[in-house]
N, C-alpha and C positions, 0 to 999 in steps of 0.2 A: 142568623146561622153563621157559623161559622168559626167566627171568633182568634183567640190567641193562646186557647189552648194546646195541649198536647194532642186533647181527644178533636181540635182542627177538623180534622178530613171526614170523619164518622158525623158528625155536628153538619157539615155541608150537605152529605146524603140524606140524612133526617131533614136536616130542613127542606129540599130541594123534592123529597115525598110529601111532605106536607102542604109547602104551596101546592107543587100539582095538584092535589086532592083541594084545597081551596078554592083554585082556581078552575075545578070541574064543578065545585058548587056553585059557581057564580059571583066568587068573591074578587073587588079589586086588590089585587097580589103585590107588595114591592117586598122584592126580595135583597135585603141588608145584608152585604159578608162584614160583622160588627167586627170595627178593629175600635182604636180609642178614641176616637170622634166621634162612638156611635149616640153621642145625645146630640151633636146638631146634627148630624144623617135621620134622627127620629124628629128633630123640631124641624127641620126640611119638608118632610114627607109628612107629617100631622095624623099620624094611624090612628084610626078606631078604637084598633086592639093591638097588640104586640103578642105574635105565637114566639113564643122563647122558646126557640131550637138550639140551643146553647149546649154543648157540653164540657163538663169540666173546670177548672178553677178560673172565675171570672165570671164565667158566664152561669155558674150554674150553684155557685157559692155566695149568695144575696149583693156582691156587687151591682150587676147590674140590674138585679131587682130593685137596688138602691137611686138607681139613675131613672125607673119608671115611676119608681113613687115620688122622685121629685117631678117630676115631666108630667104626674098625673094621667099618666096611659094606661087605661087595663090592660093587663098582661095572662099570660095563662102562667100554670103550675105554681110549683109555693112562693110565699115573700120571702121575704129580706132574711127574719131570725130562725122561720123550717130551714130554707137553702144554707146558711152558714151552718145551722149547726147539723146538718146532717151532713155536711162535707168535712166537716172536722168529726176523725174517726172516732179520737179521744173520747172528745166532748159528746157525740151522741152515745156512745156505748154507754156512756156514764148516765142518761138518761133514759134509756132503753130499759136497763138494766134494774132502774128506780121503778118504772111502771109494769116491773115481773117479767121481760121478756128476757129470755137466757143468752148472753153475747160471749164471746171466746174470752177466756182470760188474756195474761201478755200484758205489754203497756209499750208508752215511750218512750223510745232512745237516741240516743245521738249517730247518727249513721258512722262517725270513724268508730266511733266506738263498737257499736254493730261490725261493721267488716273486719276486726282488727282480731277479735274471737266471740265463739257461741253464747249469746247471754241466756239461752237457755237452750236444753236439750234437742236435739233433730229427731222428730222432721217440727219443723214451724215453717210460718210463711211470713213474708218482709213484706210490705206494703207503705207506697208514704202515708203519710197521715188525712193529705187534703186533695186526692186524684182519683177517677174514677177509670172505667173501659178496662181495669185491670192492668195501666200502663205502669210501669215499675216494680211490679209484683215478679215476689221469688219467692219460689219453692224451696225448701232449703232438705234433703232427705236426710232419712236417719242414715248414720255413718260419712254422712259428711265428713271429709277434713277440715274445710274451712267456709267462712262464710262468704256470702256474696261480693268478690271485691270490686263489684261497680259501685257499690255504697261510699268508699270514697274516692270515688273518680273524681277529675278535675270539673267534667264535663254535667256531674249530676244535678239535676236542676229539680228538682223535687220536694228540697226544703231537708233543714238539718236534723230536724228529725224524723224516724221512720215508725210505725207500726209492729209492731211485731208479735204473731201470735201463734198459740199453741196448734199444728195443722189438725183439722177435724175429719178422720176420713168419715167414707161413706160417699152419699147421691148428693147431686147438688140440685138444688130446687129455686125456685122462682116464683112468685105471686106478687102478678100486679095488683093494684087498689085502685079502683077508679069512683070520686069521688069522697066515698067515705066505704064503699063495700069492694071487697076482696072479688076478684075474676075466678080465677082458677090456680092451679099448683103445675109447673112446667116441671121436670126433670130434666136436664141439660146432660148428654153424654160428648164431651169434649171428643174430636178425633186423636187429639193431642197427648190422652192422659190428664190434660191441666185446660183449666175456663181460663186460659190464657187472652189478650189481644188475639192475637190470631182466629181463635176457635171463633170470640164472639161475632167476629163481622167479615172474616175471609169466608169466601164459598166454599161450602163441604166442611166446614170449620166445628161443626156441632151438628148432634142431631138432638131437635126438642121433641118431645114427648109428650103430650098437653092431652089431657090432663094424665100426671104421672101415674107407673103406675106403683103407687104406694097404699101402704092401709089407708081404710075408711078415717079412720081418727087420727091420724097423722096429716091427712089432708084437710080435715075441719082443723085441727092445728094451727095448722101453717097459717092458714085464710086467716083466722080471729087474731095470733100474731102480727101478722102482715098489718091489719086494722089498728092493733092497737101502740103498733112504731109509728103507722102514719099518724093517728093521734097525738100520741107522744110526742113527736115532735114538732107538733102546728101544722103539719104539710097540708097540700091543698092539689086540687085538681087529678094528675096521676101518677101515681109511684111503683116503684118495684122494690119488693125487699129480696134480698138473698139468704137464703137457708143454705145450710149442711146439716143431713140426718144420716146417723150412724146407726144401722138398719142392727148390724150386730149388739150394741148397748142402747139401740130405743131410745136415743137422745135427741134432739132438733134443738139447733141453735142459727143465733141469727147474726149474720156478717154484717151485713150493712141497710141502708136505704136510701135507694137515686130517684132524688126528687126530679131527675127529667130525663129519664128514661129513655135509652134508643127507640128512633122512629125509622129502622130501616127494615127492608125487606127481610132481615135473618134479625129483626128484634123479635122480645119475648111479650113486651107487652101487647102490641098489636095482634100477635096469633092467638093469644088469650082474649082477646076483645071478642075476635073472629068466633073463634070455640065457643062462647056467649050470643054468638048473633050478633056482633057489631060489625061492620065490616070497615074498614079503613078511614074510608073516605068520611062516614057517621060518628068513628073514633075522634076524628082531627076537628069536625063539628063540633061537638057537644065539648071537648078543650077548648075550644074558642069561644064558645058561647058561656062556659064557667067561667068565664078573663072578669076581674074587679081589679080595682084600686080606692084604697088603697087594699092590700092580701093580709 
């Protein structure tokens, strides 16, 4: 847990729920804050299994998936080629896309080039290409004057190019996949306006909704979607995909898939577990108990 990501602090909460529920089962618990030593901290300590509380670029984009398939430690959630390529926006939209699930158009750009003027019409949304929690994400409205000028900040550390796509209004939805079969469909109302950082893990940040309430056939949808990105992309163990459905043109399209999902008390996977009759501690089980190597 932990790590050297952006998403850092969110990653140590996750993990730090998850041992505790480990270690209410009776499991022996060492808890890793992984920085870049973290394969002799794993050949020190000689785990069983390795729960990947990781989030965000390194931990959760087949690097360090990299480091257990050479160490040969079962790991939980996807390998090496689900995690990279679902953390590269690009590259999974372009596969998603291939196996019929509907992704936002847009494409990639160079961020000066992005802040410097509109490469396409407001409202769209900015996004980097390979970060997750929503860290770096803009909103950009219709009538803007200009665009984001943190994009060429001196400070930006995100990577040079950005994401950039057409914004979808509507509800914003959620379903996790656990395994290979889809939980349920969350609706997320942001207090914010926007499924900002903030909304996803500040207290009072969001209100979920489980299961949404949307049409009958909009939420068989979402589920057999949800299924078939984790497909699509080799994923393994537990995912969440992100929807926006645009209630007014009867659309549903799909943002993304976080091949390792918050594990904190305002995540969406676990209250979806729960809504199913899992409850937490049975959740962080049955991850642990899916862990192979190699994935």
């Amino acid at each position: 847990m932990g790590g050297i990501s952006p998403e850092r602090e969110v990653s140590l909460v996750s993990g730090a729920a998850c041992a505790d529920a480990l270690d209410r089962l009776g499991a022996r618990v060492s808890r890793i804050d992984a920085g870049r030593d973290v394969a002799a901290r794993l050949t020190e300590v000689k785990p069983d299994v390795v729960f990947n509380a990781l989030h965000g670029a390194w931990g959760e984009d087949g690097c360090v998936q990299g480091i257990l398939e050479t160490l040969a430690i079962p790991y939980t959630h996807s390998g090496v080629l689900a995690s990279a390529l679902a953390m590269d926006k690009a590259k999974a939209k372009a596969v998603l896309a291939a196996a019929g699930v509907v992704v936002p158009g847009g494409g990639l750009y160079d961020r000066h080039l992005a802040a410097r003027a509109h490469v396409m019409a407001p409202p769209y949304v900015v996004k980097p290409n390979a970060q997750g929690s929503s860290v770096g994400v803009f909103l950009v409205f219709e009538g803007a004057n200009r665009p984001p000028q943190e994009l060429a900040a001196p400070g930006w550390t995100f990577g040079e190019e950005v994401m950039i796509e057409p914004y979808i209004a509507g509800k914003e939805l959620a379903v996790a996949v656990l395994g290979d079969k889809a939980l349920a469909v969350t609706e997320i109302v942001p207090a914010t306006g926007f499924y900002d950082y903030e909304a996803k893990y500040g207290e009072g940040g969001s209100i979920h909704v489980v299961p949404a309430a949307i049409p009958a056939a909009v939420t068989e949808a979402a589920m057999r979607l949800a299924e078939r990105a984790h497909a699509a992309l080799g994923c393994r163990g537990l995912t969440r995909s992100d929807f926006r459905y645009d209630d007014l043109k009867d659309v549903l399209v799909l943002l993304e898939v976080n091949t390792q999902p918050g594990m904190t008390p305002t995540s969406l996977a676990p209250e979806q577990a729960a809504h199913r009759g899992t409850e937490f501690d049975r959740l962080v089980q049955w991850i642990v108990e899916d862990a192979t190597c190699p994935r």
